[in-house]
Structures are given as structure tokens and as C-alpha cells.
C-alpha positions in Angstrom: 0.0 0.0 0.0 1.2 3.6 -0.7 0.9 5.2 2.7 0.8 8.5 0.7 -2.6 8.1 -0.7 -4.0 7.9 3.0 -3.3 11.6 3.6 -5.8 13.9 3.9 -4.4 16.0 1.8 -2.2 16.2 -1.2 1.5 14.7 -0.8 3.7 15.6 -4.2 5.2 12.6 -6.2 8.4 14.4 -5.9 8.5 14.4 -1.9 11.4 12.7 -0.2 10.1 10.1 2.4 12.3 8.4 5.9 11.2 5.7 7.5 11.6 6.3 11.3 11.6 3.5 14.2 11.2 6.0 17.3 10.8 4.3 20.9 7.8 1.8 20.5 6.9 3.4 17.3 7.2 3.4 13.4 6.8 6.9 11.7 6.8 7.8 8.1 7.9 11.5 6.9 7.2 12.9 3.5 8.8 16.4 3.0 9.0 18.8 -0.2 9.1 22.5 -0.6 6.6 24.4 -2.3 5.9 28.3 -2.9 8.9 29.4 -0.3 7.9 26.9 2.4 9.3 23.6 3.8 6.4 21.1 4.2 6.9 17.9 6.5 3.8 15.3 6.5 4.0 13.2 9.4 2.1 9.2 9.4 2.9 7.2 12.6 1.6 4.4 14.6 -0.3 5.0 18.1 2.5 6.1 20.6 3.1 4.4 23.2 2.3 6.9 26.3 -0.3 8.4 23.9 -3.9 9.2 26.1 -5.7 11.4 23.3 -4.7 10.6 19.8 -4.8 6.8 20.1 -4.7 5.5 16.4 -2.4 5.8 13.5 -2.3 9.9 12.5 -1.0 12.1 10.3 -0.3 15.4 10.9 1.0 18.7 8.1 3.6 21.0 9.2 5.3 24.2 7.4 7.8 26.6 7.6 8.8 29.5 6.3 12.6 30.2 7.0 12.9 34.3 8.2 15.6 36.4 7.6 16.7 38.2 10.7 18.6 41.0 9.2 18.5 43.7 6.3 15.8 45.9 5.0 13.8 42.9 3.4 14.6 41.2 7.2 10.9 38.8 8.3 10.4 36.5 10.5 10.7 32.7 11.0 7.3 31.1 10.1 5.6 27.4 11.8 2.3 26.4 10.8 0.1 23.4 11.5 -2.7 22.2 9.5 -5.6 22.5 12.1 -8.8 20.8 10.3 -8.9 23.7 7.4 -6.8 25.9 8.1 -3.2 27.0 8.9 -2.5 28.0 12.6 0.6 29.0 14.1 2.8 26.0 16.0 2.7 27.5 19.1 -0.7 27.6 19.3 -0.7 24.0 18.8 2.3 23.6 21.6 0.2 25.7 23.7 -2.9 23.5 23.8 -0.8 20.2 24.2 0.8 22.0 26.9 -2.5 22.6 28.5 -3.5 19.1 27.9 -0.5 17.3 29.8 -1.2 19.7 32.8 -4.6 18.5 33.2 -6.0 22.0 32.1 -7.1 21.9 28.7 -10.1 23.3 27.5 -12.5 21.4 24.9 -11.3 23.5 22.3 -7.6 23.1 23.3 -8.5 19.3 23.2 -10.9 19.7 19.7 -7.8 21.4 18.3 -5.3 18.6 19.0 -7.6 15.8 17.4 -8.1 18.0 14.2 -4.5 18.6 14.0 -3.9 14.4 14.0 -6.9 13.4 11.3 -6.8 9.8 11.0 -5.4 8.1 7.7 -8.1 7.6 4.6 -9.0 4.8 3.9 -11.3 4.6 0.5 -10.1 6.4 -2.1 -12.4 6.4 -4.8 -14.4 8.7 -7.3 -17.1 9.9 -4.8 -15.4 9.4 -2.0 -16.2 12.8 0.2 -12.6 12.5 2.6 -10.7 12.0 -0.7 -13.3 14.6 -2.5 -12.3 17.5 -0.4 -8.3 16.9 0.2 -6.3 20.2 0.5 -4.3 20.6 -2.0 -1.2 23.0 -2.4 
């Protein structure tokens, strides 16, 4: 099977993938640049110690290097796909922060499941998951 095609959302042909074995885990990471940014598409297996996201999830990251000097100097960009939208990393951090300390708030905790969607699993004409993928 081509983990690829169980993304929720469009991984180029031309993206470099590493197989990882972490500590009780596999994870599989697809990464390509596009438009100025770094993307990184994360699949792995349940995590060991995980307590919220407890099957096999993806998850889309960016960046968007800065300059930190000059007249043209910006800053460093981090995003997370959150459900259907970009948001920045540390908001993300933030809520899994809140999370571990036993104070998270059902939107801190509705953020971190839309931020892991599960992997597809029919991909077919019709198919509304597959339908409505984001692409870049």
C-alpha cells in the first residue's frame, strides 16, 4: 500500500520520504518544498504513552525560514494544518501543553484531534474524505 494516498491532503510525487523507528513506534515523513515553504507530512503508529490521539495519525507542518537582518529582514514562520486551516505552531504547543497539565479546555483538546486526522482509507471517485483533500 502507498501510505501516501491515505493523507488527507495532497502529498507531491516528488516528496522525499524516511522511514523512522522511534521508541515503541514506526513513523513515516514525506517532506518537499513548495511556494517558499518547507512542508513535513507526518504518518505514525499509536504512541506508546499516547492518552488522546490513540490510532495511527497524520499530521502537516510548514515553515517559512525568516531572515533576521537587512531591509527585506521577516520572520521565521511554523504552521500546523488544524482541520482547514493553517494556525501558528505554538498555538498548537500551547494547547498540548495545557493538555499534559490537566487543564485543557474542549477546544484546546478539539484542536489537537483536528491537528492528528486519521489516515483515509477509501479512495475512490465519490469518495467525500478524498473529494475535499487540500491541495497546495
Amino acid at each position: 500500500m502507498n501510505l501516501r494516498k491515505t493523507a488527507p491532503w495532497s502529498i507531491p510525487d516528488h516528496a522525499t520520504c524516511q522511514v523512522q523507528m522511534k521508541s515503541g513506534y514506526r513513523q513515516i515523513k514525506y517532506t518537499w518544498r513548495h511556494a517558499g515553504w518547507c512542508y513535513e507530512a507526518r504518518w505514525h503508529e499509536r504512541t506508546p504513552t499516547a492518552q488522546l490521539i490513540t490510532y495511527p495519525s497524520w499530521r502537516l507542518d510548514r515553515v517559512r525560514p525568516g531572515k533576521g537582518y537587512g531591509p527585506d529582514a521577516t520572520p521565521r514562520l511554523a504552521e500546523t494544518w488544524a482541520g482547514n486551516h493553517w494556525l501558528p505552531v505554538s498555538r498548537i504547543r500551547y494547547a498540548a501543553a495545557c493538555y499534559h497539565h490537566g487543564s485543557a479546555t474542549p477546544t484546546d483538546i478539539a484542536l489537537l484531534k483536528a491537528t492528528h486526522p486519521a489516515a483515509i482509507e477509501n479512495h475512490f471517485p465519490g469518495n467525500k474524505a478524498s473529494d475535499s483533500k487540500h491541495r497546495m
